[in-house]
C-alpha positions in Angstrom: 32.0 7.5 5.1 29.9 4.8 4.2 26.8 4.3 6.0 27.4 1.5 9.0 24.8 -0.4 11.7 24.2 1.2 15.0 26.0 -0.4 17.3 24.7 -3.8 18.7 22.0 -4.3 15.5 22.9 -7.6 14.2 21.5 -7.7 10.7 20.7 -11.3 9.8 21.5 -13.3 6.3 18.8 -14.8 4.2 18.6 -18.7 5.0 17.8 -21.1 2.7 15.0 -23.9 3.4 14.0 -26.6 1.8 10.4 -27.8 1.1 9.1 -30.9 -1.6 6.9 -29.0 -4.2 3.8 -30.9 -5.1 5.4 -32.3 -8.2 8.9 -34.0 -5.9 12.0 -32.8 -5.9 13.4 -30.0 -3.6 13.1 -26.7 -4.6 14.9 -24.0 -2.5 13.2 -21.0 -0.6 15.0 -17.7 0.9 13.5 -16.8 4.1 14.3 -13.8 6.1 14.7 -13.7 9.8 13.5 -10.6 10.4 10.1 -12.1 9.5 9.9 -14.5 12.7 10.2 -11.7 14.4 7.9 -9.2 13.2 5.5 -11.4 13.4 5.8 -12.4 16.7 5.3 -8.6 17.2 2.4 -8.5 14.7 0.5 -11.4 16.9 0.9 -9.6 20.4 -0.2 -6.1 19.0 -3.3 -8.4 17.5 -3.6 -9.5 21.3 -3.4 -5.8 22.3 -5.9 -4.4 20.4 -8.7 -7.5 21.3 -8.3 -6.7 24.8 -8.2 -2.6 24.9 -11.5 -2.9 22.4 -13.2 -3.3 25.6 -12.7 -0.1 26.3 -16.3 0.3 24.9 -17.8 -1.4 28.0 -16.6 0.8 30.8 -19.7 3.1 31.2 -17.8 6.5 32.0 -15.0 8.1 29.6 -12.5 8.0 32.3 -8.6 7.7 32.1 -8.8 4.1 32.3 -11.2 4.1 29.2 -9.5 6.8 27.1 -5.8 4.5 27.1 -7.6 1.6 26.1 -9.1 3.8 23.0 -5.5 5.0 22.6 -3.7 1.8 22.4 -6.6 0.7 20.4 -5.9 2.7 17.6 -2.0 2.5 18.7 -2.2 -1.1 18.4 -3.8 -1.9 14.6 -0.4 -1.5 12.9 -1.0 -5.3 13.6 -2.4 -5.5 10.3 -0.4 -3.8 7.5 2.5 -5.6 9.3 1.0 -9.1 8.8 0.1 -7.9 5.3 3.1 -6.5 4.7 5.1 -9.7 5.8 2.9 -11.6 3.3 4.0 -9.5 0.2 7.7 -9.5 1.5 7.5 -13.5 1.8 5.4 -14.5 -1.3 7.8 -12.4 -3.3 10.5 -14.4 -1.7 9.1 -17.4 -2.7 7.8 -17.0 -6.1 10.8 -14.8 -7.4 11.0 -16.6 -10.5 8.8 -18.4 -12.7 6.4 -21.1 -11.3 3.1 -23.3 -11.9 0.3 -20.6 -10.8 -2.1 -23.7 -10.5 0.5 -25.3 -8.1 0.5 -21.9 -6.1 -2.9 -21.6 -5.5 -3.5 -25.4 -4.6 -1.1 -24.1 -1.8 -2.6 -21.2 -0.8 -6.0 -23.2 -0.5 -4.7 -25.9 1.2 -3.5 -23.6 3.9 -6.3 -21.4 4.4 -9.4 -22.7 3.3 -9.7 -25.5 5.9 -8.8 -23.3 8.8 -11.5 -20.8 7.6 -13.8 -23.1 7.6 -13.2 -24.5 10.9 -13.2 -21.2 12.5 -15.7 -19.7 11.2 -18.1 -23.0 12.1 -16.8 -22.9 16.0 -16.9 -19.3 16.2 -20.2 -19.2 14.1 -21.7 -21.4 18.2 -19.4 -19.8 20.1 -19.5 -16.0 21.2 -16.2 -14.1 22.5 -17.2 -10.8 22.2 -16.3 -10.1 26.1 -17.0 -13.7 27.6 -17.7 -16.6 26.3 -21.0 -18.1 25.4 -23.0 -20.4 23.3 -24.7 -18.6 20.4 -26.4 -21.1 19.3 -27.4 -22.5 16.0 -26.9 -20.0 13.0 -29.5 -19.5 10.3 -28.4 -20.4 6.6 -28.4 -16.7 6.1 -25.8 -16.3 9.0 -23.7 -19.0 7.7 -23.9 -17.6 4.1 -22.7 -13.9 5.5 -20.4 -15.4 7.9 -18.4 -17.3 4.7 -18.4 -14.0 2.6 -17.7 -11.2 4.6 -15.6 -13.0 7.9 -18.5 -12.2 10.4 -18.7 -15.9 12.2 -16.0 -13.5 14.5 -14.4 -10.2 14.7 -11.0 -11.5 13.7 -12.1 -13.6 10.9 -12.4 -10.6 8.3 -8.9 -10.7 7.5 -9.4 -14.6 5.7 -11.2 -12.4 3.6 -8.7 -9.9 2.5 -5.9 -12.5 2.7 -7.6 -14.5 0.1 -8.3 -11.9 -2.4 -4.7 -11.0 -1.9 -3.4 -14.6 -3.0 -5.8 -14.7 -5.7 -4.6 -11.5 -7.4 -0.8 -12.1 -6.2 0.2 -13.7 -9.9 -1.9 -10.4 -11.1 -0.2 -8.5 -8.6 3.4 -9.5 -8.8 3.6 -9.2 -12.3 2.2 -5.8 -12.4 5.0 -4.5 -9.6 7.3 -6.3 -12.1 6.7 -4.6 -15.2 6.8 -1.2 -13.6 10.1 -2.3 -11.4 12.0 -2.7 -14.5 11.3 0.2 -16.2 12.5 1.7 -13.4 9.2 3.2 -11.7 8.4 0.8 -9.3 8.7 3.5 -6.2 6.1 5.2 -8.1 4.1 2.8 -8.4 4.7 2.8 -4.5 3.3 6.0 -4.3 0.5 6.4 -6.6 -0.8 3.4 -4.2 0.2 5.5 -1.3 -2.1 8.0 -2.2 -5.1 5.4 -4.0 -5.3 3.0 -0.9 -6.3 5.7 1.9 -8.9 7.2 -0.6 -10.2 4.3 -1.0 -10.7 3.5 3.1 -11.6 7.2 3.7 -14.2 6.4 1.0 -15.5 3.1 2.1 -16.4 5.3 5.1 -18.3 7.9 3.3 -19.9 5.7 1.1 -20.9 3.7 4.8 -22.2 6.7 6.3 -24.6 8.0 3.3 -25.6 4.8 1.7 -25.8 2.4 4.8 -23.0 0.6 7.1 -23.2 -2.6 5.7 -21.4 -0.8 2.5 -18.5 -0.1 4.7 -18.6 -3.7 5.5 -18.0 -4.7 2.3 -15.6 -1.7 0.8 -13.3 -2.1 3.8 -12.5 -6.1 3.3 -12.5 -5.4 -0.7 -8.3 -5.8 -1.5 -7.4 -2.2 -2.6 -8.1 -1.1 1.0 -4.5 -3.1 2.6 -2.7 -3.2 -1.2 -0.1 -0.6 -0.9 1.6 -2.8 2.3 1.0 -5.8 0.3 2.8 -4.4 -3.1 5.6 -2.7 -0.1 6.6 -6.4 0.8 6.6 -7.5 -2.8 9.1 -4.2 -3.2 11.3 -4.9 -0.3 11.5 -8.7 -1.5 13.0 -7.8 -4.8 15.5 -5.4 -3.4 16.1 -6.2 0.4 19.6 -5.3 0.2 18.7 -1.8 -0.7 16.1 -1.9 1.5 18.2 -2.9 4.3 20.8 -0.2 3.3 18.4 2.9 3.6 17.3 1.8 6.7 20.9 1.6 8.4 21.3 4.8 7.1 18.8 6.0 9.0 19.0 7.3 12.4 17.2 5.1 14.8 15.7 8.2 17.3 14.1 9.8 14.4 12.8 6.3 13.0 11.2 6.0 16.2 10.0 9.2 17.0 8.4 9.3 13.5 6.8 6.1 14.7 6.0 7.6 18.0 4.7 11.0 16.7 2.3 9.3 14.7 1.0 7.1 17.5 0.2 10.0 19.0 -1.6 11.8 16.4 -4.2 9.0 15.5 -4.5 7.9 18.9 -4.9 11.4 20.3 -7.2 12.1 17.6 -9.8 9.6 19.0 -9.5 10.4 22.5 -9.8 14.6 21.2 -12.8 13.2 19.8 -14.0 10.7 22.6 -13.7 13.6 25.1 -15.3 16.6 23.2 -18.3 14.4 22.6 -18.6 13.2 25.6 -18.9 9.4 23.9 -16.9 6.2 23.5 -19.0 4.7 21.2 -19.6 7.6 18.7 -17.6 9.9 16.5 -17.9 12.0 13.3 -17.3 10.8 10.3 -14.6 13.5 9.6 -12.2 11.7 12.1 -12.8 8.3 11.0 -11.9 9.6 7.4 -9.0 11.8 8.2 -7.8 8.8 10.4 -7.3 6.5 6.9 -6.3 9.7 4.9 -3.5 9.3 7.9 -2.8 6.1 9.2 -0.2 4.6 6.6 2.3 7.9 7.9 2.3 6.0 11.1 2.4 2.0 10.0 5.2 2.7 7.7 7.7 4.2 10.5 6.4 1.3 12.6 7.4 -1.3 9.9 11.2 0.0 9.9 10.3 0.3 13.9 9.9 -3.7 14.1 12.5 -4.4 11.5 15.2 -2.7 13.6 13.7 -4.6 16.7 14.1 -7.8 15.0 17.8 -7.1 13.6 18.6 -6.2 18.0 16.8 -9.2 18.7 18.8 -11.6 16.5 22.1 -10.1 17.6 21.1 -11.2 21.3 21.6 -14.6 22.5 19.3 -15.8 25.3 15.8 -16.6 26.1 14.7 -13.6 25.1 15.4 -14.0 21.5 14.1 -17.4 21.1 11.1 -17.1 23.0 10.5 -14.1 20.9 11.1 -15.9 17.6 9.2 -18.9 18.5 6.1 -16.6 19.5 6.7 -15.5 16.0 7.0 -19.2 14.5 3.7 -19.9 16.2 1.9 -16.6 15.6 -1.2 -18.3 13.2 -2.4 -20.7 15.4 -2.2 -18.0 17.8 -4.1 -15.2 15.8 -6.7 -18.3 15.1 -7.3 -18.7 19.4 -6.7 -16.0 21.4 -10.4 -14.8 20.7 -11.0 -17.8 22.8 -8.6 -17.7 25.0 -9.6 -14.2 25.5 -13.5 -14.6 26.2 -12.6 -17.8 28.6 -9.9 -15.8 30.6 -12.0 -13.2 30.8 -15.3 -15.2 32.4 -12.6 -16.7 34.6 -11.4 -13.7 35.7 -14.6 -12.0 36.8 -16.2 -15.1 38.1 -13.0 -16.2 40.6 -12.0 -12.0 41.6 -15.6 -10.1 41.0 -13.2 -7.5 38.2 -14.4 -6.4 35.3 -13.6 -4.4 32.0 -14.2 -1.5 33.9 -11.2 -2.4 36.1 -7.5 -1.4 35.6 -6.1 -5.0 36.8 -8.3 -6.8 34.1 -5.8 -5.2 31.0 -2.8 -6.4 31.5 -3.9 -9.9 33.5 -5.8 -10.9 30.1 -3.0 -9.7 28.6 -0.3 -11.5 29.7 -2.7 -14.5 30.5 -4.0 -14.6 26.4 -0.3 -14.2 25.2 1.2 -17.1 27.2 -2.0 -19.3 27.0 -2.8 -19.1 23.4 1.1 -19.4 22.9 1.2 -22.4 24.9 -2.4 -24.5 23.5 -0.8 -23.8 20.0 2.5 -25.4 20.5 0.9 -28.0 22.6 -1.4 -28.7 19.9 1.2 -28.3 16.8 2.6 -31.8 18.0 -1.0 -33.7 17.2 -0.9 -35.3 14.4 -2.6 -33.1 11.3 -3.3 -30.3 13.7 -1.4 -28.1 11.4 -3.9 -28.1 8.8 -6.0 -26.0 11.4 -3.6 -24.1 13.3 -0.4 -24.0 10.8 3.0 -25.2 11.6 5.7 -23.7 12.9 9.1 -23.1 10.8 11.2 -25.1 12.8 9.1 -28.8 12.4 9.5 -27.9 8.8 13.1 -28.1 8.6 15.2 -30.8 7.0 15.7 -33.4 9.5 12.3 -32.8 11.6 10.0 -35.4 11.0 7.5 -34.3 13.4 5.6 -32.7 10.3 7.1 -34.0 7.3 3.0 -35.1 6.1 3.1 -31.0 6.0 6.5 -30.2 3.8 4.9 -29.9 0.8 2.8 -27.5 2.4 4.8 -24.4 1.7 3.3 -22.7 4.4 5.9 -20.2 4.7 3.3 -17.8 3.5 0.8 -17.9 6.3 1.0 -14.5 8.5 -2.7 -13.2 9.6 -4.0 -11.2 12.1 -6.9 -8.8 12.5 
């Protein structure tokens, strides 16, 4: 019997858009609505794991502090989604053959001004709990800040996303040549097994020669390329890709997801409790965690992908306000640090809480979600905004002239997190 959809997954068609290339004319783009989605999931998991970081501020490894660790670690599949959805929708894009000097004015123009804007504001700003001045940064600072992402702790991933659109022409034509002859799976694999050597490395290397090593290594684009080269894979042959994953059963695509939650994240609390420590751990578990952690992003993946095919078979509030969350999700990954740090001073000014309190969790939660959410689309309908904060899908579709100055843009490509 041939393989079907469980019953009530909706599994959406591609949908063509249309964009002006910088040379005129139209020029048609597949886009995939399970992306919207995913990244909608991406951006709160982002939010997730800003907030439970705290963790490191409650003074006593108690219950309330050992969740926080676990959903922590629970919560960075946040990243090889977003990089993930990069690969998938670059591949998308650029399926056939194209002007590479064309591509990477785009890929500047999209995320080289909002770098730079961040990383100046965040460089005399400070979120790391509340907010605060920082004052004015050094040369030096800025310099470091620039290379390595440092002006805030979400900004690192500008630097891996750029490396990653540098090498894509490299990259894409490499998965290519081994895709038809046949051996692009193994190509799949062989970076399966080179990417986590490479971060359980980077840690090694950080631990005998020096941290700022690690610093370096870890932002360096081999240590997130198998998820990128995965989206480049399931771009070329989504329909297969879609077909193995209907054919699995959803319980053990989730328990696989949920077994492996609860390996790394039980690893660190092990570790948190036997040492007595949230701050400190042995290098052995921060290397056997990257030896471990693509088993558990890639169930997650197909996890988020079956949530997004439910999602688009639903009709209601639900589904849209989850795909708009999605549509909005890199001006959101841009301010929530912010939105974070103000809630929080807020918060413990007005009701005397703080991070060692159970209530603070979800309140910044929910508040950093809606708020960031909500300053983002406010701000979308400025004029120009969008070269700082990104557009949404929607003003970008034929007949929305809220944003036409941006349609030749083609900033389809634009999914970040931390």
């Amino acid at each position: 019997m041939p393989d079907r959809p469980d019953p009530g997954i909706h599994i959406p068609r591609p949908s063509t858009l249309y964009c002006s290339p910088a040379g005129g004319g139209v020029t048609s783009v597949v886009w995939f609505r399970e992306i919207e989605y995913m990244r909608g999931f991406a951006a709160l998991a982002v939010i997730a794991v800003h907030i439970s970081m705290n963790y490191t501020q409650i003074p006593t490894v108690n219950l309330l502090a050992l969740l926080n660790l676990f959903i922590y670690i629970a919560a960075h599949f946040a990243v090889p989604v977003f990089v993930f959805i990069s690969g998938w929708v670059l591949a998308a894009r650029y399926a056939r053959e194209y002007p590479v000097m064309t591509f990477y004015r785009r890929r500047a123009r999209t995320i080289l001004l909002p770098y730079l804007f961040f990383t100046a504001l965040y460089l005399m700003v400070r979120v790391d709990g509340t907010i605060g001045f920082a004052g004015v940064p050094t040369p030096g600072r800025v310099v470091e800040a620039l290379l390595l992402g440092t002006a805030a702790y979400h900004l690192w991933f500008f630097v891996l996303i750029i490396q990653l659109y540098l090498l894509y022409p490299l990259i894409a034509l490499g998965y290519d040549r081994f895709d038809r002859a046949g051996t692009g799976l193994c190509l799949l694999l062989l970076l399966l097994i080179v990417q986590p050597l490479w971060n359980a490395g980077a840690h090694l290397v950080g631990g005998l020669a020096g941290p700022e090593w690690y610093t370096v290594l870890i932002r360096l684009f081999p240590s997130h390329l198998f998820y990128f080269v995965l989206g480049i894979h399931v771009a070329r042959h989504t329909g297969q890709f879609r077909s193995t994953l209907r054919s699995l059963p959803t319980i053990g695509v989730l328990a696989a997801a949920g077994g492996g939650a609860l390996v790394l994240g039980g690893m660190w609390v092990a570790s948190a409790l036997l040492l007595g420590s949230l701050t400190s751990t042995t290098l052995a578990v921060f290397c056997i965690y990257r030896l471990l952690e693509p088993f558990y992003y890639i169930p997650v993946i197909a996890v988020l992908v079956l949530a997004a095919w439910r999602l688009e078979g639903a009709i209601g509030r639900v589904s849209a306000a989850a795909r708009s969350f999605g549509d909005y999700s890199y001006g959101i990954y841009l301010v929530h640090p912010l939105v974070i740090a103000a809630g929080a001073s807020i918060l413990f000014s007005l009701t005397g809480l703080s991070w060692a309190d159970w209530l603070t969790y979800p309140v910044l939660f929910l508040a950093a979600a809606a708020v960031s959410y909500g300053v983002v689309r406010g701000a979308s309908r400025v004029p120009y905004a969008g070269y700082l904060i990104g557009e949404s899908r929607g003003s970008r579709e034929p007949g929305n002239r809220s944003s036409s100055h941006l349609a030749e843009r083609g900033d389809f490509e634009i999914d970040l997190p931390r």
